[in-house]
ZAMAR-933152 format. One line per 2 residues: for each residue y, z, x of N, C-alpha, C. Coordinates in steps of 0.05 Angstrom, whole numbers. Layout:
<recs>
Y/Z/X/Y/Z/X/Y/Z/X ~ ...
</recs>
This chain:
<recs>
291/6175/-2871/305/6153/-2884/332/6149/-2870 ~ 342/6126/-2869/366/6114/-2857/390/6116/-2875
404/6121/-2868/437/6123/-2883/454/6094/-2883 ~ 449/6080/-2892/463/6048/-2887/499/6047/-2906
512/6038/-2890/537/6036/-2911/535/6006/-2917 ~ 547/6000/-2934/552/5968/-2941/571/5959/-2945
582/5941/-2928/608/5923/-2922/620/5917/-2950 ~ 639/5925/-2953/652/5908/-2980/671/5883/-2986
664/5867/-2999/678/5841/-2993/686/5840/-3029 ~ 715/5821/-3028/732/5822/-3050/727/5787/-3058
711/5784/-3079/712/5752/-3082/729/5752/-3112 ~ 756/5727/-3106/770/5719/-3120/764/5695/-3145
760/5710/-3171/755/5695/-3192/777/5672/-3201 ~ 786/5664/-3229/796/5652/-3235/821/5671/-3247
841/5658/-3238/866/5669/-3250/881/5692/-3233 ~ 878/5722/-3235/886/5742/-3222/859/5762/-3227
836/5749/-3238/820/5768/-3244/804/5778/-3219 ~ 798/5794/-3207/776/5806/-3185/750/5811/-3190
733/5816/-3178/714/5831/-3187/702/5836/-3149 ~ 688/5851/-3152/675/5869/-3131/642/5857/-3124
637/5839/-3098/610/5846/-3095/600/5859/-3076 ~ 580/5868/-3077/578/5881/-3041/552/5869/-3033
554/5867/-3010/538/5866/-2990/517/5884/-2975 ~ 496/5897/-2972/489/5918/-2947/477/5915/-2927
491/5919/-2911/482/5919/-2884/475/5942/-2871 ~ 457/5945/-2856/438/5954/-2843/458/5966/-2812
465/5983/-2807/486/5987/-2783/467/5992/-2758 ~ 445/6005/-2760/428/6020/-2746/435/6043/-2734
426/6048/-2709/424/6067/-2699/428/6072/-2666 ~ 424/6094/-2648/429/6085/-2624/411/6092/-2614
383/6086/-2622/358/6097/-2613/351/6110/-2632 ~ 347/6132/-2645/344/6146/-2658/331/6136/-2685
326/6161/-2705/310/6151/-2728/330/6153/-2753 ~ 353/6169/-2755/372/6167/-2773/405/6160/-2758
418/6152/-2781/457/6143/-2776/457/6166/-2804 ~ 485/6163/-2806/502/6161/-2829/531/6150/-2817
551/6142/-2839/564/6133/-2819/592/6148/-2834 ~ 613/6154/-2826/632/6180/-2842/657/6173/-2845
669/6134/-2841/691/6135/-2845/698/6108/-2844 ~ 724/6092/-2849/725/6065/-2836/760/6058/-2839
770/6039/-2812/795/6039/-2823/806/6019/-2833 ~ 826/6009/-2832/843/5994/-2853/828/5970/-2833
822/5971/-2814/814/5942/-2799/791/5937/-2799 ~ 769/5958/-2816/742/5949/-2815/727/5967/-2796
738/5982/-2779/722/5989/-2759/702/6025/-2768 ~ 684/6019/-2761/670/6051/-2777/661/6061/-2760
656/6087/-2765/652/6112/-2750/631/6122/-2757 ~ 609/6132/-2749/585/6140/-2755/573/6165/-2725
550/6180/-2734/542/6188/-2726/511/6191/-2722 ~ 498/6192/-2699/471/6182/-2692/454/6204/-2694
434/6208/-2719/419/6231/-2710/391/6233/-2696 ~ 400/6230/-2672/380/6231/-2652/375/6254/-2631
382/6283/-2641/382/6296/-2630/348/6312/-2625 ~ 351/6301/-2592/322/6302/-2589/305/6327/-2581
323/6348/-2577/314/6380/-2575/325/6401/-2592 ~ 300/6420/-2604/310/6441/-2618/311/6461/-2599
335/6478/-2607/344/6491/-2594/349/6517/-2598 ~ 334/6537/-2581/324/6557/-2603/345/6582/-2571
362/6602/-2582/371/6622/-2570/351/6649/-2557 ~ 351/6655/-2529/328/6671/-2523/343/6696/-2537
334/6720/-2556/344/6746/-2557/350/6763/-2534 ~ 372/6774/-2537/368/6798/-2521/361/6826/-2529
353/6851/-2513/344/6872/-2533/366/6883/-2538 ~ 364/6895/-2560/385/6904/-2579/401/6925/-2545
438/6926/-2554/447/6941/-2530/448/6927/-2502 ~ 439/6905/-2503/441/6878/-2479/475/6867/-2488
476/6860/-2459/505/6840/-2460/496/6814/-2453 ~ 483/6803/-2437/475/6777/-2435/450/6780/-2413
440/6749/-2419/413/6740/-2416/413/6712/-2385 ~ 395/6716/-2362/382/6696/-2340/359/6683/-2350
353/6661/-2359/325/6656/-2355/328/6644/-2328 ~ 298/6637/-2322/291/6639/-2292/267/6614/-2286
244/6624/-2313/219/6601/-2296/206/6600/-2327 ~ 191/6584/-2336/173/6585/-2355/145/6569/-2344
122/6580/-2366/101/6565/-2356/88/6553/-2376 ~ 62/6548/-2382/60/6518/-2399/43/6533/-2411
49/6555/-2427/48/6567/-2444/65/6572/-2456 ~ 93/6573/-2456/119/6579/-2458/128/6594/-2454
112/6617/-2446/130/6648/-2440/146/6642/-2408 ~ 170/6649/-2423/196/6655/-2408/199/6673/-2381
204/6672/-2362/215/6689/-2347/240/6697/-2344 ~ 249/6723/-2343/290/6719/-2333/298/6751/-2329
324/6754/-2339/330/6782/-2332/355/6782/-2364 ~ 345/6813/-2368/360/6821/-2388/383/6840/-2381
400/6839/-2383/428/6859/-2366/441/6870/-2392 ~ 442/6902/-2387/461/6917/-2406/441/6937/-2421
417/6926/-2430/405/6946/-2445/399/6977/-2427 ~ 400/6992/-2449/398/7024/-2437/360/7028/-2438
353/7007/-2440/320/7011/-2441/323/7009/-2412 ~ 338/6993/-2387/332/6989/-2377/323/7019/-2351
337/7030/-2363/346/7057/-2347/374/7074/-2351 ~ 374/7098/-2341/402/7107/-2347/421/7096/-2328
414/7083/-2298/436/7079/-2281/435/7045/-2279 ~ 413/7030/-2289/407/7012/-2284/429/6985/-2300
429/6968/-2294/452/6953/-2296/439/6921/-2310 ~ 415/6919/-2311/392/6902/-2317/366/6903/-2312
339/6898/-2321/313/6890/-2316/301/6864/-2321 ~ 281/6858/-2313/264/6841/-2314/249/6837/-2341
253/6818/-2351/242/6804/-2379/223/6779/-2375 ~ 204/6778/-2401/196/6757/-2416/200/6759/-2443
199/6726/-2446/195/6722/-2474/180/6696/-2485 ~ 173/6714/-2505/147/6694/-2522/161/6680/-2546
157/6653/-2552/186/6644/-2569/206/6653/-2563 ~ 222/6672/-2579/249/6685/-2569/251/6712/-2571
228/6716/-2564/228/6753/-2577/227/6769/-2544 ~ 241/6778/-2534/247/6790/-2505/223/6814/-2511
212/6814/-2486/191/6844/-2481/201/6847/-2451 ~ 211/6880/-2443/228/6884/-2423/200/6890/-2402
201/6879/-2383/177/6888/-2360/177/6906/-2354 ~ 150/6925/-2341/155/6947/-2325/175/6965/-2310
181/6978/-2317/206/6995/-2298/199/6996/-2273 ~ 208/6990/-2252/208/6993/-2229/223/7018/-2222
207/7041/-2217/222/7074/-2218/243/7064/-2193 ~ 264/7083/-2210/292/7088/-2194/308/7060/-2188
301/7024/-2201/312/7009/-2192/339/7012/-2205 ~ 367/7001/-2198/377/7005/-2212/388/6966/-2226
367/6955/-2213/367/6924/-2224/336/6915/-2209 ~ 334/6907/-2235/301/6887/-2231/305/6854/-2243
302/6838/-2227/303/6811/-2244/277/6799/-2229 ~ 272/6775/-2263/245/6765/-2259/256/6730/-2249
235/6720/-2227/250/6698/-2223/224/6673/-2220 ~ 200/6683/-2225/177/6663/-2231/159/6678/-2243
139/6644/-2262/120/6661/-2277/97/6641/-2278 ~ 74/6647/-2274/56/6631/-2261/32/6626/-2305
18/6617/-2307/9/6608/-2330/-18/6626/-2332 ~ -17/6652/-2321/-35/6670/-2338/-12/6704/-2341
16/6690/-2343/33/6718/-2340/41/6730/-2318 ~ 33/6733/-2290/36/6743/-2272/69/6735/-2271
85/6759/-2260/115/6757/-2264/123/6763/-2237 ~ 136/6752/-2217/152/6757/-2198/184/6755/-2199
191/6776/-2171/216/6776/-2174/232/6799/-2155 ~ 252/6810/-2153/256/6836/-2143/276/6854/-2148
279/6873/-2140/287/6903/-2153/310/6918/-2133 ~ 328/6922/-2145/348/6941/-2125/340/6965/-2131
326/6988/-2106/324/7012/-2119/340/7029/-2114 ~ 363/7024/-2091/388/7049/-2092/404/7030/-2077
434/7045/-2087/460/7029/-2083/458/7024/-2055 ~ 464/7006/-2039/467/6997/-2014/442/6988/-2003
427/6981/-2017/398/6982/-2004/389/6952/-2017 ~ 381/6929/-1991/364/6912/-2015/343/6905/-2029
335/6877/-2032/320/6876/-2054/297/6878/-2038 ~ 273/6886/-2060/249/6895/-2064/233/6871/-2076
220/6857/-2058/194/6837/-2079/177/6854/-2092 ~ 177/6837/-2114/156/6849/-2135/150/6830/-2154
115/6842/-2163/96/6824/-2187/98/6848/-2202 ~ 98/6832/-2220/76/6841/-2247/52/6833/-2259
39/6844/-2256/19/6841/-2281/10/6862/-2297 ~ 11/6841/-2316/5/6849/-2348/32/6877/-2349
52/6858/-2336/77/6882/-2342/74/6901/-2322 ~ 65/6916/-2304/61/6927/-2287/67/6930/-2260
90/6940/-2254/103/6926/-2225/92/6938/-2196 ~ 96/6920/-2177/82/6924/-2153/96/6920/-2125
104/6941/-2125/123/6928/-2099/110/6915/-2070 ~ 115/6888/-2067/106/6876/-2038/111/6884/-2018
96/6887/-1992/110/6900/-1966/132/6881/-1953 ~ 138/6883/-1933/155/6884/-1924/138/6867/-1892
156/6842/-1889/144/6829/-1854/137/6871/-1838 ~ 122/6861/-1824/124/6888/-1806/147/6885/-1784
169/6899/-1792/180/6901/-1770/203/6926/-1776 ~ 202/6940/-1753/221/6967/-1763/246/6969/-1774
270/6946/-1768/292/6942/-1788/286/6928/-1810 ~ 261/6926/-1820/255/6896/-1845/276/6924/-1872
282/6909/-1884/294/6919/-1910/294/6906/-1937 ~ 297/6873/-1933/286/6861/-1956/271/6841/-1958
268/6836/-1980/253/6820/-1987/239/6806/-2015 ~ 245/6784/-2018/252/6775/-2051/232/6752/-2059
213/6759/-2077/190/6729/-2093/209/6718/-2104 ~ 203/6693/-2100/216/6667/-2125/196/6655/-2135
162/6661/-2132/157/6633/-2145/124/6635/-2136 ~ 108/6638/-2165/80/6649/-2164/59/6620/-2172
41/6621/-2161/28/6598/-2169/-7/6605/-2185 ~ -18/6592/-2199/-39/6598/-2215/-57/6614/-2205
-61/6618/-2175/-82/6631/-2156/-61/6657/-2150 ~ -53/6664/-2153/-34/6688/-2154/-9/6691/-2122
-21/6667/-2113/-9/6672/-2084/30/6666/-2088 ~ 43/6684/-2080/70/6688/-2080/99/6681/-2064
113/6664/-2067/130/6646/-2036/154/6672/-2044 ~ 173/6670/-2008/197/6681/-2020/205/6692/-1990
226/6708/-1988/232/6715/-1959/228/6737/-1952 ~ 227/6741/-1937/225/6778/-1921/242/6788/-1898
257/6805/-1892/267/6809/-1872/252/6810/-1849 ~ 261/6794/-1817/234/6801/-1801/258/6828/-1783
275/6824/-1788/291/6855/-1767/312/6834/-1765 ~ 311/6801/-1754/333/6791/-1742/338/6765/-1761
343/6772/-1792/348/6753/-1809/315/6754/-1829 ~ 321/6736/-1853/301/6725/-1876/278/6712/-1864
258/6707/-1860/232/6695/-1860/225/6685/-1886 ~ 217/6656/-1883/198/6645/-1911/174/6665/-1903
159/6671/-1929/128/6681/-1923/119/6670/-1947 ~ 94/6682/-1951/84/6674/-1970/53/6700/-1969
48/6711/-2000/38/6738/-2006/10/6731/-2013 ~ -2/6741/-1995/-32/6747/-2011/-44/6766/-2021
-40/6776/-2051/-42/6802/-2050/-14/6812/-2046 ~ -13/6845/-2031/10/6845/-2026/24/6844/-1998
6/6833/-1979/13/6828/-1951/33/6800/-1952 ~ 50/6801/-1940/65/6775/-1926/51/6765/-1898
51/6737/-1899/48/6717/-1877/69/6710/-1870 ~ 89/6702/-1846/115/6686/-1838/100/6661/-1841
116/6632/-1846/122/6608/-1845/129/6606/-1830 ~ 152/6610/-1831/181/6600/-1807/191/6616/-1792
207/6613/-1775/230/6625/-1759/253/6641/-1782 ~ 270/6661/-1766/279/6668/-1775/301/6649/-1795
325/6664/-1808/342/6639/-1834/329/6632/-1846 ~ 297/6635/-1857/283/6617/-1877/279/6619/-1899
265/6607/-1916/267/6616/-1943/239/6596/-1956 ~ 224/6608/-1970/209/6589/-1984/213/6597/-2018
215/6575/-2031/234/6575/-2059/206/6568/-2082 ~ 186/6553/-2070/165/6533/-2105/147/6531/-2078
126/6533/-2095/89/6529/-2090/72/6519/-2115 ~ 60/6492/-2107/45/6484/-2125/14/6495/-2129
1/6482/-2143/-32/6493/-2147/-46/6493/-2122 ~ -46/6474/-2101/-55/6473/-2077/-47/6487/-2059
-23/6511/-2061/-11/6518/-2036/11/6509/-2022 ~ 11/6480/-2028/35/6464/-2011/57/6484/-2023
76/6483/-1997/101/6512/-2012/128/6501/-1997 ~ 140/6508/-2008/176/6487/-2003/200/6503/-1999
212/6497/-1980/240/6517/-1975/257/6502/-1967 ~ 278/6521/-1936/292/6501/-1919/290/6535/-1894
301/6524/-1884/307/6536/-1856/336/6535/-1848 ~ 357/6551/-1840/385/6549/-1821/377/6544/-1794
404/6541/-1784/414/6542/-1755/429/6575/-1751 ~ 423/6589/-1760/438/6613/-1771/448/6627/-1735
435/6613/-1723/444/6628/-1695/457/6609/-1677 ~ 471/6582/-1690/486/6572/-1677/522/6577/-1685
539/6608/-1676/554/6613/-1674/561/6616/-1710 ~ 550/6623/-1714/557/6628/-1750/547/6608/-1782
554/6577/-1759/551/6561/-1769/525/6551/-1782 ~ 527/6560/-1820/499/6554/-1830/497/6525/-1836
477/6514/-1834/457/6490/-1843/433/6489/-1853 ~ 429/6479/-1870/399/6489/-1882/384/6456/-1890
361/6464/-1871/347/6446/-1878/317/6441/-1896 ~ 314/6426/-1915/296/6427/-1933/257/6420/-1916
251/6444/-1918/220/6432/-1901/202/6430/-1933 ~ 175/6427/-1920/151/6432/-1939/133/6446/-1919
118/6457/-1931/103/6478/-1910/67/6460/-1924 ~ 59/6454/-1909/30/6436/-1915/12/6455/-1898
0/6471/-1905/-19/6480/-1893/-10/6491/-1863 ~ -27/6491/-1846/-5/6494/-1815/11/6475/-1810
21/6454/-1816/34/6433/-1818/71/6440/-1837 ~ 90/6443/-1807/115/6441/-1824/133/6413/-1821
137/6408/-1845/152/6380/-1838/187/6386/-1854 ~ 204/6376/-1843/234/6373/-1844/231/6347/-1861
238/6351/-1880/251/6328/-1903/265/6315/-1894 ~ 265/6288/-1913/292/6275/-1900/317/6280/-1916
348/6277/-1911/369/6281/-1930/379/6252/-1932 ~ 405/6268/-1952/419/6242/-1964/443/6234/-1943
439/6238/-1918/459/6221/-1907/470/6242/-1886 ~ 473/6264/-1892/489/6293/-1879/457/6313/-1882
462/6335/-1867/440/6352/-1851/432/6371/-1875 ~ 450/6381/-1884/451/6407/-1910/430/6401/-1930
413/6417/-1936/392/6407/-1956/375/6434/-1959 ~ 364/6427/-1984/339/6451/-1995/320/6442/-2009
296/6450/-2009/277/6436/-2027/274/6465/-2044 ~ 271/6454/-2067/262/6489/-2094/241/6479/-2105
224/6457/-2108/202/6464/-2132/193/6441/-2124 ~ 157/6444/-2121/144/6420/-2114/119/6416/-2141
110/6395/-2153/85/6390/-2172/62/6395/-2147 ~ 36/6384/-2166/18/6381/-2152/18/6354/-2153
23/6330/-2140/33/6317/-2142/49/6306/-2111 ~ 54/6324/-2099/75/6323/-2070/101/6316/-2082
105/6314/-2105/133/6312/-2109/158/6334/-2119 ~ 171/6333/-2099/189/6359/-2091/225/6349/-2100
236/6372/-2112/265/6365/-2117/287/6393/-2105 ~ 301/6393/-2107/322/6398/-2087/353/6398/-2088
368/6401/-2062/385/6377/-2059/388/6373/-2033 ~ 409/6357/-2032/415/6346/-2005/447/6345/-1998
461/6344/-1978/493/6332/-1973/492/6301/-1974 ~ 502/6288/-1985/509/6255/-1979/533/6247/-1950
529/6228/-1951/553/6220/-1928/578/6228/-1935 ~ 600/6224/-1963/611/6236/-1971/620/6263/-1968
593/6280/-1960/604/6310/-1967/586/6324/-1986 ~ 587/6311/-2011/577/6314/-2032/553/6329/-2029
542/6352/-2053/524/6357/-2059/510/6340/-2081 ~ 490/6330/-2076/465/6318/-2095/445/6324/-2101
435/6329/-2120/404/6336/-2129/389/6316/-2121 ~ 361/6320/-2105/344/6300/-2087/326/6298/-2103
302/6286/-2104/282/6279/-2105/267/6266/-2088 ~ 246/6280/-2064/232/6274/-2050/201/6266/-2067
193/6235/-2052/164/6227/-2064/150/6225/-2028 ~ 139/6245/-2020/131/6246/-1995/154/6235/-1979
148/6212/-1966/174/6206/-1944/201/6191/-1952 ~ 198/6190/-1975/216/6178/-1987/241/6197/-1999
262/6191/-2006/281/6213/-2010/295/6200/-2027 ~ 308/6205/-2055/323/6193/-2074/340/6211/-2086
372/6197/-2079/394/6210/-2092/395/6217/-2120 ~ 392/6235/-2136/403/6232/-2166/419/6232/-2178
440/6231/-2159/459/6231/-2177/484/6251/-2195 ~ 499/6247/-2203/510/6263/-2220/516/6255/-2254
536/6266/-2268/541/6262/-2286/576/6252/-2290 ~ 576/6238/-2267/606/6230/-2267/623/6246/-2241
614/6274/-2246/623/6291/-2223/622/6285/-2193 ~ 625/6307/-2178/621/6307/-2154/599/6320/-2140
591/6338/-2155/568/6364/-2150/543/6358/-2169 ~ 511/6360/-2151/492/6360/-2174/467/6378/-2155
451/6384/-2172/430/6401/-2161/406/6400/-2174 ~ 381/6397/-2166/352/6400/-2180/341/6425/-2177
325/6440/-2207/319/6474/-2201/289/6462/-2207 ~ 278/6442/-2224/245/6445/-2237/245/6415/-2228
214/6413/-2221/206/6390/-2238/167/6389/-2247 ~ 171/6382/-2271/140/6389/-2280/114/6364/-2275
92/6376/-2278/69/6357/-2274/80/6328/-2266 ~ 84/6321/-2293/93/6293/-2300/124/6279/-2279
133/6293/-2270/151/6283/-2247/190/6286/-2265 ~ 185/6300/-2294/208/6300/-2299/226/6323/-2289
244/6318/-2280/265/6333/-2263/291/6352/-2278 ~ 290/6373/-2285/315/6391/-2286/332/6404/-2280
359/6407/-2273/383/6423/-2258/414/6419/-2274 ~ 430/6420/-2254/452/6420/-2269/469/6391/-2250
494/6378/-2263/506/6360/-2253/531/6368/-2262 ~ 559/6360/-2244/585/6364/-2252/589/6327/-2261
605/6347/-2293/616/6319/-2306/645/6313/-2294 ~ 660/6295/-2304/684/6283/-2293/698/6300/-2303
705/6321/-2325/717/6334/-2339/724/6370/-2343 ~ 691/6363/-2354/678/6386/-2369/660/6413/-2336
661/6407/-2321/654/6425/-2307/619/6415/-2304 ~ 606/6435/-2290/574/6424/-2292/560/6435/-2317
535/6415/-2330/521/6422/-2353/499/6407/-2339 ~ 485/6424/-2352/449/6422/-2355/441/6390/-2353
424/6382/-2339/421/6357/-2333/392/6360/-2329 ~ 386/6327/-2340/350/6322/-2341/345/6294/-2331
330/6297/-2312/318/6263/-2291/289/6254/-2309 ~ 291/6232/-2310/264/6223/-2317/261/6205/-2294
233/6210/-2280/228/6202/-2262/226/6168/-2258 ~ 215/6160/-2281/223/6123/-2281/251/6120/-2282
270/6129/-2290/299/6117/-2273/320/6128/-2265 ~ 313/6163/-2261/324/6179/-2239/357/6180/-2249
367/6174/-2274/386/6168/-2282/398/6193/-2304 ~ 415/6218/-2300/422/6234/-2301/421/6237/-2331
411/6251/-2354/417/6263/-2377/439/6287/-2382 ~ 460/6292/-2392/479/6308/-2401/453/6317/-2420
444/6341/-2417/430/6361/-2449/447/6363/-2468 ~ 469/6366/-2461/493/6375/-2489/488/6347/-2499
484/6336/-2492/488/6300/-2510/456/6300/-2532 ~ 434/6313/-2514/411/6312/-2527/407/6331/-2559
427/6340/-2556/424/6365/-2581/441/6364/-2607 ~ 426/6377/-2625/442/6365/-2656/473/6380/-2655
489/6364/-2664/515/6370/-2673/517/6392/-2682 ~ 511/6410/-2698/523/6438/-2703/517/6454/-2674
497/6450/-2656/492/6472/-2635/514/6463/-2611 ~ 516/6425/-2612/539/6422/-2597/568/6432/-2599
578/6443/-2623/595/6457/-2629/592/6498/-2621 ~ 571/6504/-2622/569/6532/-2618/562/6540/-2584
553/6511/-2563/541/6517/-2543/549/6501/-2524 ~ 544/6518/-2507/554/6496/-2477/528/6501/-2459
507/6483/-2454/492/6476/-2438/498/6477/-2404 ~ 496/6500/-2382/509/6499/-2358/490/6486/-2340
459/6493/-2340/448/6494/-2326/423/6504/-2329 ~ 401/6476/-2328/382/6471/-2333/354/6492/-2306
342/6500/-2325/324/6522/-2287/294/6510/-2283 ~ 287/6501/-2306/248/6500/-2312/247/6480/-2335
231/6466/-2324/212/6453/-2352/181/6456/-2340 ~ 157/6448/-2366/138/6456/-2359/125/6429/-2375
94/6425/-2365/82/6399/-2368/81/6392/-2395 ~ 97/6410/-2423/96/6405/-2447/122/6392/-2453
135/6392/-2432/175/6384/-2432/197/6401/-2455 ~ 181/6425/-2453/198/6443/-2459/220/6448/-2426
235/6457/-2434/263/6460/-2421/269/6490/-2422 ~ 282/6502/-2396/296/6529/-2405/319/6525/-2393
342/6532/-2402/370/6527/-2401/393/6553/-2402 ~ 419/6559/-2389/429/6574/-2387/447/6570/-2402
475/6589/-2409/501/6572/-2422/511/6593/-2425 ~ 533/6581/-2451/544/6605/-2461/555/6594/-2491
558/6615/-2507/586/6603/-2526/601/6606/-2530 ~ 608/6583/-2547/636/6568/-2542/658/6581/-2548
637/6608/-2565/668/6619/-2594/670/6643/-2574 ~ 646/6665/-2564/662/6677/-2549/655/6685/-2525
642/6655/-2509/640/6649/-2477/617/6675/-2466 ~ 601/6696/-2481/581/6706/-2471/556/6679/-2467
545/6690/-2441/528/6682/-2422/502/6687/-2438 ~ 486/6662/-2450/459/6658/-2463/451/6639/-2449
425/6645/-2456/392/6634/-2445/382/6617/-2467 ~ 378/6595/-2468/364/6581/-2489/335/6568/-2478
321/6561/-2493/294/6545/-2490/296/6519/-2511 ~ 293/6498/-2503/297/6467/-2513/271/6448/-2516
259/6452/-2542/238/6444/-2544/235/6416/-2552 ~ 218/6393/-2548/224/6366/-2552/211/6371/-2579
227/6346/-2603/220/6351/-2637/200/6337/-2637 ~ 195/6339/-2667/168/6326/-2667/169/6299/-2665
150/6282/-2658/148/6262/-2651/155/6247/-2630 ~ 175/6257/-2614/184/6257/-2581/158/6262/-2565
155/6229/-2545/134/6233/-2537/142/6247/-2503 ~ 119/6260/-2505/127/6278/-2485/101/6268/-2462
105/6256/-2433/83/6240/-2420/72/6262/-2414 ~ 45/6265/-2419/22/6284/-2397/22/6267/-2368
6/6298/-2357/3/6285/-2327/-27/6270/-2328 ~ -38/6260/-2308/-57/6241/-2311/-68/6224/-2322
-46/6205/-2327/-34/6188/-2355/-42/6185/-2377 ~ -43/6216/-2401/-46/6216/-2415/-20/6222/-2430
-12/6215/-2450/3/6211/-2474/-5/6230/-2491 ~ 22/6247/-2499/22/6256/-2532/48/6268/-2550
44/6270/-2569/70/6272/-2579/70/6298/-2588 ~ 98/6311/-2587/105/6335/-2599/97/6337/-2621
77/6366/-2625/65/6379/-2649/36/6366/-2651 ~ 23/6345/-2635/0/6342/-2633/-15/6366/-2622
-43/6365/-2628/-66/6391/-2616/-61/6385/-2591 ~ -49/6400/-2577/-52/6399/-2549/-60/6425/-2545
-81/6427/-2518/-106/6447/-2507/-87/6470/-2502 ~ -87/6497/-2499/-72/6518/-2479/-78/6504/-2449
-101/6502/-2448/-115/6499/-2416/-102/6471/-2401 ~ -89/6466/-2420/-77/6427/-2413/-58/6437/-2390
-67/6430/-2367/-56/6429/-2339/-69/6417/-2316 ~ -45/6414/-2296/-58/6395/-2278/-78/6397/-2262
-88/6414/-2265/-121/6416/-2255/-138/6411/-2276 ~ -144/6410/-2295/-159/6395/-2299/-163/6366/-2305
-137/6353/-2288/-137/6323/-2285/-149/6318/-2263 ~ -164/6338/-2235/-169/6336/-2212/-198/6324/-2214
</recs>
């Protein structure tokens, strides 16, 4: 139901007598399904508020003895990927581990013996968890899966100085993107099982892999006198192609659909960092939120885009692209008034083909670092991929993904 105020008007009887009629009018709304409106001044002018807040907004837990919470990746199931830091479950020397969570209930992953930090940084839609592990001070990271909670440490490129090496990002067929040391800098590879393949030359990096394999990074200049540059490729089968940028060389691609459509960012002519959106050869700025700085971390089936943007003001917050007009959402704007008071939205990581959202922040009252998940309410239609339509809280399948639109 609508909250309508009604204008009041003073009609003058006979004599000095008054009387009162009113009028009501209908104020509306700013989209949304409810107003109320909370005030008005001596000149008529009123103040109202729109309740259109179009995500609930639910806090990830941490386990009891945690100081704060990373999410990282979700899948279209909703279970969460991220890292839980502080709990003494994690170990006696350890400083954080690797988490999921189902709604908001954290389950701490496998111990990776002797790490003294494990973080989870992709999660593919039957659970499989990647990510990697510090197992002694001075030493780096360790790729690693899980399944069914169970960790696995990946090898290592073969080469006798290799030392690290880190998954970002698992795809339905279990195959794994991420870098490896080859002796003389990072290598993109990519895991079958637990062997690594190189992509690239050394400086590389592969970040998102879709259902097909297609797998996305960038590459440096890392051996031209110090000076880094990073360029956004796509890795197509034996086929590597260099993206185009926004104007200046600097660029990264992080997350591709099945679909070929890949987001990122890029440098502009300006300077500027921008969050991209590549549609094959095509390349599109997104923009910011007033700021100067913007960046893309997800984008799901359906082509909607998530990362963070700097406002004119306020620093960067969580930002959402819809692919028909690529035109920047502030999340803090999307959310009901009491959470906009308790939360600050930084930075948007994952959405998944249900347009659930996972989001970073903190609050407001005492600036610890939380993980939220942002679910669209009911009746927010949320587009399927292969142009099907449906609205939040309809029967939608578990199995509803983009393969079986193929």
């Amino acid at each position: 139901m609508r909250n309508t105020l009604g204008a009041m008007v003073l009609v003058a009887w006979s004599g000095c007598a008054l009387a009162q009629t009113y009028t009501l009018n209908d104020l509306g709304t700013l989209g949304g399904s409810n107003s109320f409106a909370n005030g008005i001044s001596n000149n008529g002018e009123i103040s109202a508020a729109d309740g259109r807040a179009k995500y609930k907004v639910d806090i990830l837990r941490n386990v009891p003895g945690g100081t704060y919470t990373v999410a990282s990746a979700i899948n279209n199931h909703g279970q969460i990927a991220g890292t839980a830091y502080g709990p003494s479950e994690c170990g006696p020397s350890a400083i954080g581990c690797a988490a999921t969570w189902s709604g908001t209930t954290p389950t701490l992953l496998g111990a990776v013996p002797n790490a003294l930090l494990s973080e989870a940084s992709g999660i593919n839609d039957r659970g499989e968890v990647v990510g990697s592990a510090v197992i002694a001070p001075g030493v780096p990271f360790d790729a690693i899966v899980w399944n069914h909670g169970t960790p696995t440490v990946l090898n290592h490129l073969p080469a006798p100085d290799s030392l690290t090496s880190v998954a970002s990002a698992i795809n339905n067929a279990g195959l794994i993107v991420g870098n490896s040391d080859s002796g003389y800098g990072n290598q993109a590879v990519v895991w079958n099982g637990i062997t690594p393949t190189s992509l690239a030359a050394s400086c590389s990096a592969a970040n998102g892999i879709n259902g097909a394999g297609q797998i996305v990074g960038n590459i440096s200049n890392c051996s031209e006198g110090g000076i880094y540059t990073n360029y956004a490729l796509l890795f197509n089968g034996a086929i590597t192609i260099e993206l185009p940028t926004l104007g200046e060389s600097n660029s990264s691609a992080v997350s591709i659909n099945d679909s070929l459509e890949i987001v990122g960012y890029s440098t502009t002519l300006s300077g500027a960092q921008h969050a991209a959106y590549w549609d094959h050869a095509r390349v599109l700025d997104l923009g910011t939120l007033g700021g100067e700085s913007s960046a893309a971390a997800g984008i799901n089936a359906q082509g909607d885009v998530v990362g963070w943007a700097d406002t004119t003001s306020q620093g960067s917050h969580a930002a959402y692209w819809h692919k028909a007009d690529s035109k920047p959402v502030d999340l803090n704007t999307e959310i009901g008034e009491k959470e906009k008071a308790q939360i600050t939205l930084t930075d948007a990581v994952a959405i998944n083909d249900r347009c659930v959202i996972v989001a970073n922040g903190y609050d407001n009252k005492t600036g610890v670092a939380e993980s939220f998940v942002l679910s669209p309410k009911s009746g927010m239609e949320c587009k399927m991929a292969c142009g099907h339509h449906a609205h939040v809280g309809a029967s939608m399948p578990n199995a509803y993904l983009a393969e079986t639109c193929r």
